[in-house]
N, CA, C and O atoms as a DFTB+ gen file, in Angstrom:
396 C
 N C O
     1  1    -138.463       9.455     -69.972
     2  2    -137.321       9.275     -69.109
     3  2    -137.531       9.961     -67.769
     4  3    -137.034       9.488     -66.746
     5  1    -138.492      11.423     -67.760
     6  2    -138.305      11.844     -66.067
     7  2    -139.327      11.191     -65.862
     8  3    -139.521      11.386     -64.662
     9  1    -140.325      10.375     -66.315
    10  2    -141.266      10.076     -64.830
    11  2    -140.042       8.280     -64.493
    12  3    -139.719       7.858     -63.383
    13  1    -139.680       7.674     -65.815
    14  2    -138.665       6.432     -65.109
    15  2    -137.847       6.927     -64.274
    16  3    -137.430       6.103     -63.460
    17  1    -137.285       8.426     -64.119
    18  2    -136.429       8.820     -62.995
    19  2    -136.990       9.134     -61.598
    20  3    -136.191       9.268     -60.672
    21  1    -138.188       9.249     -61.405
    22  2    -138.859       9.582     -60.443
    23  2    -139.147       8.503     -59.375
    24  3    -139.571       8.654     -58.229
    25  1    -138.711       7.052     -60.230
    26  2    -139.118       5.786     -59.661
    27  2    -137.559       5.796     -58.154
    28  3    -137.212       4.841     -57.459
    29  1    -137.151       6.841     -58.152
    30  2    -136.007       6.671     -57.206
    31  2    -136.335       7.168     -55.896
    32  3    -135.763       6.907     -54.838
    33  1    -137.527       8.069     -56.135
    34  2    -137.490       9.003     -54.684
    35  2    -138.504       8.095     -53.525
    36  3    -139.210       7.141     -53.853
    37  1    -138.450       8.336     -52.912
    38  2    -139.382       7.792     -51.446
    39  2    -140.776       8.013     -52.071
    40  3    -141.051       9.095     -52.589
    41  1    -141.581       7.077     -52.027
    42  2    -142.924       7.310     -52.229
    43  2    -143.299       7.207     -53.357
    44  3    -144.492       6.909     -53.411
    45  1    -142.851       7.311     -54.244
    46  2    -142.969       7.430     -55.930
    47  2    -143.867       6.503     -56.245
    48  3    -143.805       5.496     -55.540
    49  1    -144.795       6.512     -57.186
    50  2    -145.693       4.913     -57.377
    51  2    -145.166       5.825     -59.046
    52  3    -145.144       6.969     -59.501
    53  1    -144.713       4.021     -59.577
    54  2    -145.103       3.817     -61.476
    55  2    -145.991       3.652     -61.234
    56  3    -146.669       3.516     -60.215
    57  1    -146.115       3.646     -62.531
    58  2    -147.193       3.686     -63.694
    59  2    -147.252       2.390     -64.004
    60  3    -148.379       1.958     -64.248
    61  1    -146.142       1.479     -64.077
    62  2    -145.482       0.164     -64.546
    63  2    -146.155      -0.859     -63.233
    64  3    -145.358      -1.046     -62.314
    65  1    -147.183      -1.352     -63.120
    66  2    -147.624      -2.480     -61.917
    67  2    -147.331      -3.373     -61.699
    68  3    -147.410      -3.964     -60.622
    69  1    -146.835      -3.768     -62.851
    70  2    -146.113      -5.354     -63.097
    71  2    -144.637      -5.195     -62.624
    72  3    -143.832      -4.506     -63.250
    73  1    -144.391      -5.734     -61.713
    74  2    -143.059      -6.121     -61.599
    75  2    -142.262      -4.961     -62.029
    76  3    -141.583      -4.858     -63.051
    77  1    -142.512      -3.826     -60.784
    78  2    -141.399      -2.539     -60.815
    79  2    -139.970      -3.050     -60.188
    80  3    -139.098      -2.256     -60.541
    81  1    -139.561      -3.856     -59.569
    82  2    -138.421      -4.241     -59.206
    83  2    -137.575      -4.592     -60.296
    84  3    -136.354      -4.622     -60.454
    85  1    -138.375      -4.800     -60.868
    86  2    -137.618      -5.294     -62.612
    87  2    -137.167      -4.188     -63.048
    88  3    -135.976      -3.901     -63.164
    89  1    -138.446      -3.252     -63.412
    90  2    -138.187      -1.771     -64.217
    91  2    -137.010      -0.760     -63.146
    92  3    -136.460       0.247     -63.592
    93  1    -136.875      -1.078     -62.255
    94  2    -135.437      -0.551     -61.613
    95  2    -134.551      -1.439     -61.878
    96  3    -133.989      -0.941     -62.854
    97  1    -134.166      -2.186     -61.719
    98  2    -132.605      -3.327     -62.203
    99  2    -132.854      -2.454     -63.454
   100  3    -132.454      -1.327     -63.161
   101  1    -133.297      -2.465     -64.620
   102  2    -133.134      -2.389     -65.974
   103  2    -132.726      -1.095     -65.722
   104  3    -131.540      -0.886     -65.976
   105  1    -133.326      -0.228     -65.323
   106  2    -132.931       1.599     -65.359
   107  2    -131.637       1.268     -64.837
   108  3    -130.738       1.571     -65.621
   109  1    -131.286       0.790     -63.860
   110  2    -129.834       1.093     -62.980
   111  2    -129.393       0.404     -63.772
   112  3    -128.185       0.601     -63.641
   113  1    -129.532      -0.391     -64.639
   114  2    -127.977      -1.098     -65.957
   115  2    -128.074      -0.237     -66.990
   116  3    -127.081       0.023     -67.669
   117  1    -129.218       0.284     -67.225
   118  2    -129.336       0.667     -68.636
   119  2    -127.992       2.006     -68.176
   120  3    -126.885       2.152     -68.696
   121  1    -128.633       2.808     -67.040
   122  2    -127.477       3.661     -66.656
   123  2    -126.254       3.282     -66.467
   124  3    -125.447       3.841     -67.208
   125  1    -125.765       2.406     -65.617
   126  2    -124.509       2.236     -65.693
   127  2    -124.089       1.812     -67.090
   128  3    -123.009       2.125     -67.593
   129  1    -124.823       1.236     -67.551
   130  2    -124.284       1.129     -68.892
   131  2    -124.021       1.973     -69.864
   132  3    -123.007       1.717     -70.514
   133  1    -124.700       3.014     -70.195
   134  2    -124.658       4.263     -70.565
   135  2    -123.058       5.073     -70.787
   136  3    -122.575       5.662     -71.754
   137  1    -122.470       4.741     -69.226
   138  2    -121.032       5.057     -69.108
   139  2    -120.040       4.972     -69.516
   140  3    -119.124       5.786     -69.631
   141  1    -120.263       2.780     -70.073
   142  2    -119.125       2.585     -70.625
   143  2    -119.508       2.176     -72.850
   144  3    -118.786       1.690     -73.720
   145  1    -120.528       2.554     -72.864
   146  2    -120.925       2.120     -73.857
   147  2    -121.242       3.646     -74.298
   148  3    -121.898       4.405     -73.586
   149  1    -120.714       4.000     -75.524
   150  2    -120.644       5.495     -76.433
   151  2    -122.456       5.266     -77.569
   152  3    -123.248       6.144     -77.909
   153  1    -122.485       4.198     -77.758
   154  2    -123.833       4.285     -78.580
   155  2    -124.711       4.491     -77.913
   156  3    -125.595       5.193     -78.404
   157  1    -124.864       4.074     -76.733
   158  2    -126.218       3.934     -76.025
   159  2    -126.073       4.828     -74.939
   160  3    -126.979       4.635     -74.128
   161  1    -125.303       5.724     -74.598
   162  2    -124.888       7.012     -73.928
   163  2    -125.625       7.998     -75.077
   164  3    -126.779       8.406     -74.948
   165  1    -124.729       8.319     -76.259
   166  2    -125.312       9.420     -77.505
   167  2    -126.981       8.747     -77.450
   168  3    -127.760       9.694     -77.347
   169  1    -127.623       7.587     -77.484
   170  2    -128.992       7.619     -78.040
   171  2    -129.846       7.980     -76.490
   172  3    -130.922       8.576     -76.546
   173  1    -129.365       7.639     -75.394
   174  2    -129.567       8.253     -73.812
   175  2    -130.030      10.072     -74.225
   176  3    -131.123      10.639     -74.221
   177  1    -128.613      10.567     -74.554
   178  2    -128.748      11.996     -74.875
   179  2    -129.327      12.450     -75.325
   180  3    -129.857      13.438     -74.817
   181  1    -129.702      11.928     -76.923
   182  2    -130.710      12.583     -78.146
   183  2    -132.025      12.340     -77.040
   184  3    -132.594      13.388     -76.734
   185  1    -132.532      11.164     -76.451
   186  2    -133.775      11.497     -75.959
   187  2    -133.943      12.184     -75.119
   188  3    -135.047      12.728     -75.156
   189  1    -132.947      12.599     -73.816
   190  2    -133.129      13.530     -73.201
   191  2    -133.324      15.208     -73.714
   192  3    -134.098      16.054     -73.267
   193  1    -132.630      15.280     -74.470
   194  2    -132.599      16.287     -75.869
   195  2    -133.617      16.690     -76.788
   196  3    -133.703      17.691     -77.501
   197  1    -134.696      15.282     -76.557
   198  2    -136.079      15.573     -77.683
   199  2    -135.620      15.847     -79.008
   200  3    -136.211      16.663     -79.716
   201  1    -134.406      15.100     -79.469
   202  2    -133.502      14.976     -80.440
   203  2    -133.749      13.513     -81.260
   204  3    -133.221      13.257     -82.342
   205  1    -134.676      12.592     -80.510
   206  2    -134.872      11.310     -80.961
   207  2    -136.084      10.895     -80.115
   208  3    -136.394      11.796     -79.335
   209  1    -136.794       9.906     -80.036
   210  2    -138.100       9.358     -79.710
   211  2    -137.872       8.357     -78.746
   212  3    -137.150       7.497     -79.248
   213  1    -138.156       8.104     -77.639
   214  2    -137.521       7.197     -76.757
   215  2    -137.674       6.016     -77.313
   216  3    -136.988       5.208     -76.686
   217  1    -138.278       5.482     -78.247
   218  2    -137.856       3.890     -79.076
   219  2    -136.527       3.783     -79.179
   220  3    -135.779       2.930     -78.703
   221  1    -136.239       4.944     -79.998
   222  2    -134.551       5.027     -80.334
   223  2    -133.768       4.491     -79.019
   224  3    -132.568       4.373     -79.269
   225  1    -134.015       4.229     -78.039
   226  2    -133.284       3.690     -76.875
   227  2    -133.737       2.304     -77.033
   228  3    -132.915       1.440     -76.728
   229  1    -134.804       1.954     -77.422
   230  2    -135.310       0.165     -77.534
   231  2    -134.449      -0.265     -78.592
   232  3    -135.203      -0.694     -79.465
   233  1    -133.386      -0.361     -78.929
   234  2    -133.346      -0.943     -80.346
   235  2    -132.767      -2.382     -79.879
   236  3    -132.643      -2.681     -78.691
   237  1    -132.360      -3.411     -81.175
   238  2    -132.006      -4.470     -80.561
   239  2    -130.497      -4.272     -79.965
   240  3    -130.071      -4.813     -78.944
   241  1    -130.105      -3.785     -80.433
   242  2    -128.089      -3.554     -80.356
   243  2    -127.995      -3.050     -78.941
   244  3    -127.029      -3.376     -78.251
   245  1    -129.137      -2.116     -78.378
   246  2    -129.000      -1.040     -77.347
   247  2    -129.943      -2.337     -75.872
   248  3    -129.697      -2.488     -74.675
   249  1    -130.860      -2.902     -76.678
   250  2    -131.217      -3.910     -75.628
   251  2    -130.339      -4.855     -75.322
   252  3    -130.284      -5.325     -74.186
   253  1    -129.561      -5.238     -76.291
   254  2    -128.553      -6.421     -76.055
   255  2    -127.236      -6.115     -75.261
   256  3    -126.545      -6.813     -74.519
   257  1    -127.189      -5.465     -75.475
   258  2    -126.046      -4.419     -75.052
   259  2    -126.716      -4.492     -73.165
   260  3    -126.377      -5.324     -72.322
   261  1    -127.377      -3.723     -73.044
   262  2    -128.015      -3.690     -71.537
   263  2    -128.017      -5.045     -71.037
   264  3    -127.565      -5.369     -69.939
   265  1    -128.503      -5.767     -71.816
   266  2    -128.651      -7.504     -70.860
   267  2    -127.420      -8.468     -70.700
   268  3    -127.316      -9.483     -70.012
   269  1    -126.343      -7.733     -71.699
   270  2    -125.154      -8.406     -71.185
   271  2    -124.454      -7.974     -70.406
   272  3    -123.355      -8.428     -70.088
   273  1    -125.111      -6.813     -69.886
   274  2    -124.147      -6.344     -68.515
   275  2    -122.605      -5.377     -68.730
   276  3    -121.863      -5.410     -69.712
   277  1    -122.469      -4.682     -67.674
   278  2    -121.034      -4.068     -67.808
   279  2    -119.999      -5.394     -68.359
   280  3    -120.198      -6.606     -68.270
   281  1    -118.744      -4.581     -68.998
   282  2    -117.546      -5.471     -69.008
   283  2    -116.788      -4.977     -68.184
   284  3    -116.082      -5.881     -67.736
   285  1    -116.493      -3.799     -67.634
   286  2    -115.506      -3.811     -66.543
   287  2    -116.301      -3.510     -65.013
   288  3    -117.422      -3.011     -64.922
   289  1    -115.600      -3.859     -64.068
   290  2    -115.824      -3.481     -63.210
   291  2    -116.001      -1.806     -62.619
   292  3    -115.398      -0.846     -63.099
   293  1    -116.782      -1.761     -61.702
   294  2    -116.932       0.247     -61.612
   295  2    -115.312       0.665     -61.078
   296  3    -114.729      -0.084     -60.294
   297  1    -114.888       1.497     -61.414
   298  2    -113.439       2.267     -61.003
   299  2    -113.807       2.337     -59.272
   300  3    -114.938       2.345     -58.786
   301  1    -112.962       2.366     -58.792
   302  2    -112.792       2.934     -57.470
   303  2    -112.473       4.564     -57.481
   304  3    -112.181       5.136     -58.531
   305  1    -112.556       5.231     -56.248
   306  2    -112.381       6.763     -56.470
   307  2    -111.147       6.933     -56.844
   308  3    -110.866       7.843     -57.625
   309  1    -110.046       5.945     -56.269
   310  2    -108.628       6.410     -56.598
   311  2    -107.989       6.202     -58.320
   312  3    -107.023       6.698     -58.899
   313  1    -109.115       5.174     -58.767
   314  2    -108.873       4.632     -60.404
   315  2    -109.290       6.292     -61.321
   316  3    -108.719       7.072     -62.083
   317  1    -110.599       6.152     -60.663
   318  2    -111.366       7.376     -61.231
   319  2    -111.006       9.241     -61.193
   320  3    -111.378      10.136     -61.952
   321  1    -110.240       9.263     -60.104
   322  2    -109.545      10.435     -60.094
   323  2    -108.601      10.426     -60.661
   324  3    -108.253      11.440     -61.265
   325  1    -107.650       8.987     -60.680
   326  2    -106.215       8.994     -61.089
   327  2    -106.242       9.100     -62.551
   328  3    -105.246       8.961     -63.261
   329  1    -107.404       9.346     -62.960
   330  2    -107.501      10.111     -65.249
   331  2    -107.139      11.365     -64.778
   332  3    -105.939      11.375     -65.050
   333  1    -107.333      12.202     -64.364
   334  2    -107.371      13.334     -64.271
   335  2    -106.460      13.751     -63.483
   336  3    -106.967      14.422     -62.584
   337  1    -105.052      13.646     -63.374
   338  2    -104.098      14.309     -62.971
   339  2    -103.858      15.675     -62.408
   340  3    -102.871      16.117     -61.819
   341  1    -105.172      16.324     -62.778
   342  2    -105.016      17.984     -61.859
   343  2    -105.902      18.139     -60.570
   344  3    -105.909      19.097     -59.797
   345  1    -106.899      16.596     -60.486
   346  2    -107.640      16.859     -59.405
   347  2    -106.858      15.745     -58.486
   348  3    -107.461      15.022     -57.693
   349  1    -105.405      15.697     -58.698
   350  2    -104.838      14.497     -57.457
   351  2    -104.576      15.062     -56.307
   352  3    -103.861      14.520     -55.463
   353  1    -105.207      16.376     -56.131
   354  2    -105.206      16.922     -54.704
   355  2    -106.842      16.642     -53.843
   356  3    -107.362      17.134     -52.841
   357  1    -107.291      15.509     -54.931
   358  2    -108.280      15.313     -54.079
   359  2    -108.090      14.412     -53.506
   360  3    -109.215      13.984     -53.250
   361  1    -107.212      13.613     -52.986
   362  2    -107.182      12.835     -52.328
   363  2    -106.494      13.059     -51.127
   364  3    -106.768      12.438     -50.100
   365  1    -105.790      13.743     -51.183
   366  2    -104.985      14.471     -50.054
   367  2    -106.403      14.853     -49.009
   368  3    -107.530      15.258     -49.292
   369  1    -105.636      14.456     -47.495
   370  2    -106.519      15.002     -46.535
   371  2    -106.448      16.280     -46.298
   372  3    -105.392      16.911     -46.325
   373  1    -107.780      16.858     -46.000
   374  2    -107.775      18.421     -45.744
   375  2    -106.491      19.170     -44.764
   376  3    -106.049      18.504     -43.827
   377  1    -106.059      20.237     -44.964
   378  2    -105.420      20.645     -44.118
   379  2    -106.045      20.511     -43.047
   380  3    -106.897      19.648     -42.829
   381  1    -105.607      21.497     -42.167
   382  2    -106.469      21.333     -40.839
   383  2    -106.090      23.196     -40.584
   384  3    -105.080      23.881     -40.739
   385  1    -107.541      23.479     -40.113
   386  2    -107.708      24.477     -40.217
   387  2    -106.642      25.292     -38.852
   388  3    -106.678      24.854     -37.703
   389  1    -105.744      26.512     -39.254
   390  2    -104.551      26.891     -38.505
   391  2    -105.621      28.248     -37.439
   392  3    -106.007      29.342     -37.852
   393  1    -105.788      27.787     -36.381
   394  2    -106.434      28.555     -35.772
   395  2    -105.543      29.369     -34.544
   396  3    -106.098      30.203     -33.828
């Protein structure tokens, strides 16, 4: 998983020659997917964890799952703050500093 994370920074060359444009779409779903999906988030974890073998992320349920894509759309900041009711002062504009 850290050298597939490494494929983000400026300059980075995979390992993967074939068709790395691919192996990014798949990382960026497999992640977003991760978010809204609890199985394939926990089997994400155990491998980061060295708790499981990164196959354990290949399975069929966890591939199928990735190729059908999110079901909801991503929250907006105001969806995404508005769970959390004690950080609704983040939306409020800064004071302004009383000089």
């Amino acid at each position: 998983m850290a050298v597939g994370a490494d494929q983000w920074f400026p300059g980075a060359e995979l390992t993967i020659k074939r068709a790395p444009e691919l192996m990014r779409r798949f990382t960026a779903r497999f992640a977003r997917m991760t978010t809204e999906n609890a199985a394939l988030s926990n089997a994400s974890f155990n491998v980061a964890a060295l708790q499981a073998p990164p196959s354990s992320m290949m399975t069929l349920p966890a591939l199928l799952t990735v190729a059908r894509g999110p079901r909801r759309a991503p929250l907006t900041r105001e969806q995404a703050i508005a769970q959390y009711p004690e950080f609704g002062d983040l939306l409020k504009p800064a004071p302004a500093d009383a000089a």
